[in-house]
Every structure is written in structure tokens, then in C-alpha cells.
Residue, then its C-alpha position, 0 to 999 in steps of 0.5 A: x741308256x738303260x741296259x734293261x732288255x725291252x719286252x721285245x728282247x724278252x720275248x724272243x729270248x724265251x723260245x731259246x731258253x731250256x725248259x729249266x731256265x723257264x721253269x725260273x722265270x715262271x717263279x720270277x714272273x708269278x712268284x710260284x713255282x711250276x712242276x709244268x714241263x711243257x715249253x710251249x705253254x711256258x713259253x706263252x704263260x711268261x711272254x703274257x706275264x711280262x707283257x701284262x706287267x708291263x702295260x698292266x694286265x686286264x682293265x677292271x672292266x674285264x676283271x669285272x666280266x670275267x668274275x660275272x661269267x664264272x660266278x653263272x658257270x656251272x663247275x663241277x665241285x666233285x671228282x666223279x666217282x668212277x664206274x666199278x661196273x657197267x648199270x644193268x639196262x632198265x627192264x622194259x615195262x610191259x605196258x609200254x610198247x617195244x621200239x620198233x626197229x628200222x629196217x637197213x636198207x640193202x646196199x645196192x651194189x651187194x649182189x645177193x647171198x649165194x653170188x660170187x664174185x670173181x676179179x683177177x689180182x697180180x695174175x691170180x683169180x680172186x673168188x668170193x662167195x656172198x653169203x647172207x651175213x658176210x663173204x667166203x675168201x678162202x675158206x674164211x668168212x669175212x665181215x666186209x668186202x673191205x676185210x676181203x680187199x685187205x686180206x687180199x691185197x695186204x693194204x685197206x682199201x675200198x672193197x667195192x672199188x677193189x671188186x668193181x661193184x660200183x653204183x653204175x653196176x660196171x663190173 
């Protein structure tokens, strides 16, 4: 009987080895060794390499494709340099045109600049001014409805739903 694990043995021993002990079967198994600390790939790269030892690896057929798929890749040969400062937006020609710019369409449920908008919170009476970019809350202007909600309630939440603005109108 051969004393030799089989490669299901081997397998299932790997996950219960320390990362050390697979750093030394990584040089066993690839005759290299590995600064890799990661258990996981470790783990995959040595279960792959026992099993392709011992039913032999890719077929020549694959070994065939797979050096005709990277001679077509596009590899970057060069680190890219890195950016010291940002490039300067190109000046417009002044015989192109300028693009025009879309107008956002309104929010539906935002009710219009100068509104306030009031909702009764733990007991307290919650008071907020619409202005034409943003919301007044106690003294503070705000981005967003949700900035109000937040400032409000200490959490995120939705700031239409917190001041029932929802699509139907219910208030």
C-alpha cells in the first residue's frame, strides 16, 4: 500500500495549514518562493498546482490558445507617469459654439422658494424655510431636505419621506 496522501488528502489538508507552512509548499510545488501572505490564494495556487501535476496541467491545445490570446492583448509596457498637476481645461474656440446646457427639471415634490415647511418630531415642532438653493433649519441653510432630516433626527434617512413631500402631494 503506498503511504503517499492522495490528492484528495492533499487538498483538504491545505486550509489547516498556517500561512508559513504554505509559503513552503508554494517553493515546493513551484520551485520559487513567495513573499505572498494571503491564505486564501495560497491555498488555490498549491491545490492547482498539485492537481495539475498530477493529471498534467493544461493540454497543448490550451497552452496554444492561451499564448495566441496574449500575443493580440494590448499590455501596457510603462508604469503611467503620475500627475503632478491637474491639465488646464482647453479654451474654447470662439468659433465654435458654446454647449448649451440643459435645464433640471424641478422636483415636483419641492414646494416653492419662500414655503415652510413644518412636521411635529418627538414632541418638538420642526420648521423649515425653502429657499431658492437650499433649506433654512435653525438658523443654518442646508443642501438637501435629507441634510435637514439628518440634522433633525441624528440618522440618514429620506428627506421627502421624513416631511411627508411624497409624489401624491399627502402632506
Amino acid at each position: 500500500m503506498d503511504p503517499s496522501p492522495t490528492i484528495a488528502q492533499q487538498l483538504a489538508a491545505l486550509p489547516r495549514l498556517t500561512v508559513k507552512d504554505l509559503q513552503r509548499r508554494y517553493a515546493e510545488a513551484f520551485g520559487d518562493e513567495t513573499v505572498a501572505r494571503n491564505k486564501a490564494w495560497l491555498v488555490k495556487r498549491i491545490a492547482w498546482k498539485v492537481q495539475a501535476n498530477a493529471h498534467g496541467g493544461l493540454t497543448d491545445r490550451a497552452r496554444a490558445r492561451a499564448a495566441e490570446l496574449a500575443a493580440g492583448a494590448e499590455l501596457r509596457t510603462t508604469i503611467p507617469a503620475k500627475r503632478s498637476a491637474p491639465t488646464p481645461a482647453p479654451v474654447a474656440d470662439p468659433a465654435e459654439p458654446e454647449a448649451a446646457t440643459l435645464p433640471f427639471p424641478a422636483d415636483r415634490r419641492r414646494p416653492p422658494p419662500g414655503s415652510i415647511i413644518t412636521r411635529v418630531y418627538k414632541g418638538q415642532t420642526v420648521q423649515v424655510r425653502v429657499l431658492t438653493h437650499g433649506f433654512e433649519y435653525a438658523g443654518l441653510v442646508y443642501p438637501s431636505l435629507s441634510a435637514v432630516a439628518k440634522a433633525v433626527t441624528g440618522s440618514h434617512c429620506n428627506g421627502y419621506l421624513f416631511f411627508r413631500l411624497t409624489k401624491g402631494g399627502d402632506a
